[in-house]
DOLO-806639 format. One line per field, with one value per residue: residue number from 1; residue in one letter; chain; x, y, z of N, C-alpha, C in turn. Coordinates in steps of 0.001 Angstrom, whole numbers, plus 500000, padded with zeros to 6 digits. Example, Ala and Ser with C-alpha at 12.3 -4.5 7.8 and 13.67 -1.06 7.14 Angstrom:
// residues 2
num: [1_2] $
residuo: [A_S] $
cadena: [A_A] $
n.X: [513190_512850] $
n.Y: [494310_497750] $
n.Z: [507800_507080] $
ca.X: [512300_513670] $
ca.Y: [495500_498940] $
ca.Z: [507800_507140] $
c.X: [513200_512900] $
c.Y: [496700_500030] $
c.Z: [507800_507870] $
This chain:
// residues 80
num: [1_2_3_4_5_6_7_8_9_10_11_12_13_14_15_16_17_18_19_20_21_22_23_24_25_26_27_28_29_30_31_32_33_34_35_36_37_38_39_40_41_42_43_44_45_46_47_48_49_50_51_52_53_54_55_56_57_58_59_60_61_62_63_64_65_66_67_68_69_70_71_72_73_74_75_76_77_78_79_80] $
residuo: [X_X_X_X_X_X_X_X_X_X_X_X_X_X_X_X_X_X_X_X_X_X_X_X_X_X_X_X_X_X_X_X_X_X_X_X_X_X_X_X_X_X_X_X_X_X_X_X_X_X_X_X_X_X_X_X_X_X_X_X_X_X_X_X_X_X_X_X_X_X_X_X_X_X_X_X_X_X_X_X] $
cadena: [A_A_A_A_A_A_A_A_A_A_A_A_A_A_A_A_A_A_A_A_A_A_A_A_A_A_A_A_A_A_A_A_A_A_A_A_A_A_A_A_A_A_A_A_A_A_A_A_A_A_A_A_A_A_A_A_A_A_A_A_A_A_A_A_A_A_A_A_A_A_A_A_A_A_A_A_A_A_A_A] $
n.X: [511427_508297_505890_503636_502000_500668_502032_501081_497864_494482_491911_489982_491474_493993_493016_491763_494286_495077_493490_491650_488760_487779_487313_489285_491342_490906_490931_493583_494722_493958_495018_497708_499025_499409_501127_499555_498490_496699_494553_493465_492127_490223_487054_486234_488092_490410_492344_496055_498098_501180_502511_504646_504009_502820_504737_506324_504272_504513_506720_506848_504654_506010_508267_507153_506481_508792_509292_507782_508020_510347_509808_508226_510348_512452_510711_509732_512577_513000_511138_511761] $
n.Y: [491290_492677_494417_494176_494159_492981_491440_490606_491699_491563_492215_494275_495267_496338_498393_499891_500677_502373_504029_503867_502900_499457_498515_499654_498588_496024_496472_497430_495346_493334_495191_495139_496768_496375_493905_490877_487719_485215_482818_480737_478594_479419_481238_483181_483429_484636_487521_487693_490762_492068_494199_495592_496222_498652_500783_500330_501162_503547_504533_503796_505669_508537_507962_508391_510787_512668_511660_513125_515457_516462_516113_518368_520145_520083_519925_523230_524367_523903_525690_527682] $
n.Z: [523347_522972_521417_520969_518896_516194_512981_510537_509062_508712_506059_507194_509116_508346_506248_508126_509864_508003_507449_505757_503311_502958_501047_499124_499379_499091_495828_495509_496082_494183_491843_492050_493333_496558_498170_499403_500586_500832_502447_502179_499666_498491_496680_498962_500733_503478_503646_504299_505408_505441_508362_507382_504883_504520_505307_502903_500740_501362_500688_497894_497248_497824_495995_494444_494042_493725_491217_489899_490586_489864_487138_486300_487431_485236_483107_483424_483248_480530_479816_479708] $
ca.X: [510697_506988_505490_501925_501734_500601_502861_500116_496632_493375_491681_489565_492640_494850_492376_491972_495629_495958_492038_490787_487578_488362_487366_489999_491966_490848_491369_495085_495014_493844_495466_499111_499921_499556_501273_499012_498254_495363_494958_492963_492097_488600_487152_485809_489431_490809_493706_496544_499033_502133_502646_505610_503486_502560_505959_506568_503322_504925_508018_506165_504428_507425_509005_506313_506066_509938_509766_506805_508721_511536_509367_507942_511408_512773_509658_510363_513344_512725_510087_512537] $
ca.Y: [492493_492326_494846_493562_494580_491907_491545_490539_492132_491297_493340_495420_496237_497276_499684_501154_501326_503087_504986_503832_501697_498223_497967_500373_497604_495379_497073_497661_494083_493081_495561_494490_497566_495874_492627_490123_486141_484561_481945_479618_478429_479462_482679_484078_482938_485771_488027_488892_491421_492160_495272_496242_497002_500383_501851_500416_501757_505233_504971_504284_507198_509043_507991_508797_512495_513307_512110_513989_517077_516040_516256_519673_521450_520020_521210_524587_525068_523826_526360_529021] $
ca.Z: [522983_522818_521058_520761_517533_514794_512049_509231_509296_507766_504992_507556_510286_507144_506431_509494_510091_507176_507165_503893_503189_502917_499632_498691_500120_497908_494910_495874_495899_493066_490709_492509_494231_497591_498137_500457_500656_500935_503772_501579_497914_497782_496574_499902_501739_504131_502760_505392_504578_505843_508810_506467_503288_505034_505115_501665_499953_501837_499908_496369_496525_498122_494995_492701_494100_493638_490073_489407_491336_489255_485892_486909_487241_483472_481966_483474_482423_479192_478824_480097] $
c.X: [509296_505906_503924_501416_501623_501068_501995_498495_495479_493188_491438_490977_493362_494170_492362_493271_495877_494818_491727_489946_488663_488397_488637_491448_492222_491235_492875_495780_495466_494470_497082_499694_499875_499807_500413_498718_497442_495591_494135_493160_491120_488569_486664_486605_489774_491969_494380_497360_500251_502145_503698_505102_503135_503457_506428_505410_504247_506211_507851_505832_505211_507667_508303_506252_507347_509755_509008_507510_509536_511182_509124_509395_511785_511906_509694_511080_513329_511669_510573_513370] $
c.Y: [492127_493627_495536_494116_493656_492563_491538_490787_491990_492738_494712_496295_496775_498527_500554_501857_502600_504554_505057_502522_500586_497658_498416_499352_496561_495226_497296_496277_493235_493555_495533_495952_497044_494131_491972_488420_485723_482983_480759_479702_478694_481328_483562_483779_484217_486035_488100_489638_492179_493658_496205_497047_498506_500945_501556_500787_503491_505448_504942_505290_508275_509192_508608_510311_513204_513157_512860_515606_517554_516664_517732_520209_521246_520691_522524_525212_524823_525023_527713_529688] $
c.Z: [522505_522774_521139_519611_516391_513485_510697_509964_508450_507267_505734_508849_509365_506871_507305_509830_509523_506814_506141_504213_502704_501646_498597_498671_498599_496723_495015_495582_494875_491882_490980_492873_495848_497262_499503_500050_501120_502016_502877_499865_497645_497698_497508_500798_501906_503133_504159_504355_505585_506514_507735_505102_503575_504765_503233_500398_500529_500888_498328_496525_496728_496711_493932_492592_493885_492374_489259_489666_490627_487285_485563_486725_485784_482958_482088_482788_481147_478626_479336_478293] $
């Protein structure tokens, strides 16, 4: 099976995939909501990042919007 679909993607194809600036990227990076690995030891070394982190950034915020949905009905009825 041959796809042709690369499995790990630099900073700027992640972006695109996903249609956010690259810096946005970055930032995702850095503050550890995106997991990625650096191909070197220096500080201008490429990042890749795994095709998979897409569907699993989709299921954080998934998650984050049920328990927010979740928070929303208690307070309701609490203020019933």
């Amino acid at each position: 099976m041959n796809n042709n679909k690369k499995d790990f993607l630099n900073i700027l194809e992640f972006a695109d995939e996903i249609s956010v600036h690259p810096n946005t990227i970055r930032k995702m990076i850095r503050n550890g909501r995106l997991s990625a690995f650096k191909l070197g030891g220096g500080k201008t070394s490429s990042y890749r990042i795994a095709r998979s982190e897409i569907q699993r950034m989709c299921m954080v915020d998934l998650d984050k919007i049920i328990d927010q949905k979740a928070e929303e009905k208690i307070k309701g009825k609490k203020n019933e």
